[in-house]
C-alpha positions as CSV (number, residue, x, y, z in Angstrom):
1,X,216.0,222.0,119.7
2,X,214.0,219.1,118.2
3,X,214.2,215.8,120.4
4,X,212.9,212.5,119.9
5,X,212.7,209.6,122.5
6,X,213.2,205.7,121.6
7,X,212.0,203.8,124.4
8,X,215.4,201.3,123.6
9,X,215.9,198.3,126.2
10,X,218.2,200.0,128.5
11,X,215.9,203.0,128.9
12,X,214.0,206.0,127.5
13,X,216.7,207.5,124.9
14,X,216.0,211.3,124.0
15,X,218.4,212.3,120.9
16,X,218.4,215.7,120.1
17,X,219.0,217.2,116.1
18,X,220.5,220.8,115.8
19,X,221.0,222.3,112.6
20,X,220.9,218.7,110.5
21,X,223.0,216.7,112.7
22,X,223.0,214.6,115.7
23,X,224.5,216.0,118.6
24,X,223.0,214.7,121.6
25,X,221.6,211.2,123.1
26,X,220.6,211.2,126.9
27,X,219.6,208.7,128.7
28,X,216.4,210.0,129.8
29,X,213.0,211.0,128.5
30,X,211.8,214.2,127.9
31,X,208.5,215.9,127.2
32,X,207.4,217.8,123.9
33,X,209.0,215.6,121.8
34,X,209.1,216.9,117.8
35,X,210.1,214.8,115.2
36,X,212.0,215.7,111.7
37,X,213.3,212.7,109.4
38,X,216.4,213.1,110.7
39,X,215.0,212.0,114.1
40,X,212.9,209.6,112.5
41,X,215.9,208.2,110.7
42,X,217.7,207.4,114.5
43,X,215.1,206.2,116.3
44,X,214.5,203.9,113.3
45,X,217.8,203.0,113.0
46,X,218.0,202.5,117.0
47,X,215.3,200.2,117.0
48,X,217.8,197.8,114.2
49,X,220.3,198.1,116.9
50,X,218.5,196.9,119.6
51,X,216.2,194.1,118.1
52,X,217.1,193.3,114.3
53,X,221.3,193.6,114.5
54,X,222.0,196.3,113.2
55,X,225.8,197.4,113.9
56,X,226.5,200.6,112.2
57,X,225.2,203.5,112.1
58,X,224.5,205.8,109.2
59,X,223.9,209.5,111.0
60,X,225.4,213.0,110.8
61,X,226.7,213.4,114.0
62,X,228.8,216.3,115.4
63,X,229.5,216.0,119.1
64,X,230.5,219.1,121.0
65,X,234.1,218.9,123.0
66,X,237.4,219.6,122.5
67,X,240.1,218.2,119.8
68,X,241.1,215.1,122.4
69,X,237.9,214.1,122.6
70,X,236.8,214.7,119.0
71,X,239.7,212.7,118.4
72,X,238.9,209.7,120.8
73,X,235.2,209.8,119.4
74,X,236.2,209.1,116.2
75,X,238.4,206.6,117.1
76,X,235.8,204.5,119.1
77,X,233.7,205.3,115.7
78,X,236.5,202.7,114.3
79,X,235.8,199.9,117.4
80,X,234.2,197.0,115.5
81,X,230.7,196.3,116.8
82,X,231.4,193.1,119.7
83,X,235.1,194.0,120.1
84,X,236.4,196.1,122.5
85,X,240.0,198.3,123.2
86,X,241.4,199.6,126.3
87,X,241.5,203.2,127.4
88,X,245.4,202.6,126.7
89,X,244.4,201.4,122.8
90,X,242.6,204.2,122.3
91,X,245.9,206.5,123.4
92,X,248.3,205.1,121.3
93,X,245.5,205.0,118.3
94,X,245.3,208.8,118.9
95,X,249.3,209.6,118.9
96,X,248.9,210.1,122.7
97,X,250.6,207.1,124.5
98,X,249.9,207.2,128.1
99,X,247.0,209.5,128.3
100,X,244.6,206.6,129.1
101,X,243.1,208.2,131.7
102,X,242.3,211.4,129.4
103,X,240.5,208.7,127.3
104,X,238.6,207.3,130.6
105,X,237.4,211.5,130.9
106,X,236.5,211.5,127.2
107,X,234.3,208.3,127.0
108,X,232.5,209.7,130.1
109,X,231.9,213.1,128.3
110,X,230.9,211.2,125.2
111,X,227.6,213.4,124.4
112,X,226.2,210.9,122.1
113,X,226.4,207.7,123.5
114,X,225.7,203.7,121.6
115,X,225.7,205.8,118.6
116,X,229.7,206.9,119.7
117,X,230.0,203.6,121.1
118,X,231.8,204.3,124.0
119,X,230.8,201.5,125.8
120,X,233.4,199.6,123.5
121,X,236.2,201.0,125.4
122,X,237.2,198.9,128.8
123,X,240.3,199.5,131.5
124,X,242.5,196.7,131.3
125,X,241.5,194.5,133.4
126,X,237.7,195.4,133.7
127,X,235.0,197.3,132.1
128,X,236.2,200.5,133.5
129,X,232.6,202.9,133.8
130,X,230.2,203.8,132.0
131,X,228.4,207.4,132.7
132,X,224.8,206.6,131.1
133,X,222.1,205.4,133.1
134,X,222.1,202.4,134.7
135,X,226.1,202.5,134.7
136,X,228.0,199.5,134.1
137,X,225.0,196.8,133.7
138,X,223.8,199.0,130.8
139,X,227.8,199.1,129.0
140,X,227.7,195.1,129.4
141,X,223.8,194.9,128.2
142,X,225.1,197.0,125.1
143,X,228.2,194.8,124.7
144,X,226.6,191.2,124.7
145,X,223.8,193.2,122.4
146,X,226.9,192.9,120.2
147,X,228.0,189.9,121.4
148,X,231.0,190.5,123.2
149,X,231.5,187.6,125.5
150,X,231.5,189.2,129.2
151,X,233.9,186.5,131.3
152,X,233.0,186.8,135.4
């Protein structure tokens, strides 16, 4: 599948295109990198994220997983950039009251992460996780990129 790395802030990036869509973004980099304007188009619009404030994203993405997760995915889509909502938000936005923690297993199975911006999603009283590399120091690197105020 064609793959493209952005060498972003918090680490190489690869995102990977199938078919004319996004569906992949790993925190890693990988070799034999091809490039298609689609690709082009992300890591462009990854580099306004990081260093000219961009906010939103304007890519086809279709993440694999099932109807939960699709469901929690798009709603994190709906998480304005600097504010944040609890895994028990996210629930109740979804029909699913009390199924927070099935919203903690979906953010961490998120396959196309900052662009799903599931570090926008906390525990109540904490940041919760975060499952892409460097773990919870990247999620509050992306979070005061958007400047949400991180209290100690």
């Amino acid at each position: 599948m064609p793959h493209a790395v952005y060498d972003s802030p918090v680490g190489p990036l690869t995102v990977v295109e199938e078919d004319g869509v996004i569906t992949e973004l790993r925190f890693e980099d990988r070799p034999d990198v091809s490039t298609t304007p689609l690709l082009a188009a992300a890591c462009e619009q990854l580099y306004g994220y990081f260093y000219c404030g961009l906010r939103a994203f304007e890519l086809p993405l279709r993440p694999a997983g099932t109807e939960f997760q699709q469901a929690i995915w798009d709603a994190m889509l709906r998480i304005p950039p600097g504010q944040v909502r609890t895994y028990g938000e996210l629930a109740a936005a979804v029909g699913s009251p009390g199924a927070a923690r099935a919203v903690g297993g979906a953010c961490g199975k998120n396959p196309i992460p900052v662009l799903i911006p599931c570090h926008r999603v906390i525990a109540g009283d904490h940041l919760g996780g975060y499952s892409g590399a460097g773990g919870l120091a990247t999620k509050s690197a992306l979070l005061q990129l958007e400047g949400y105020l991180l209290c100690a």
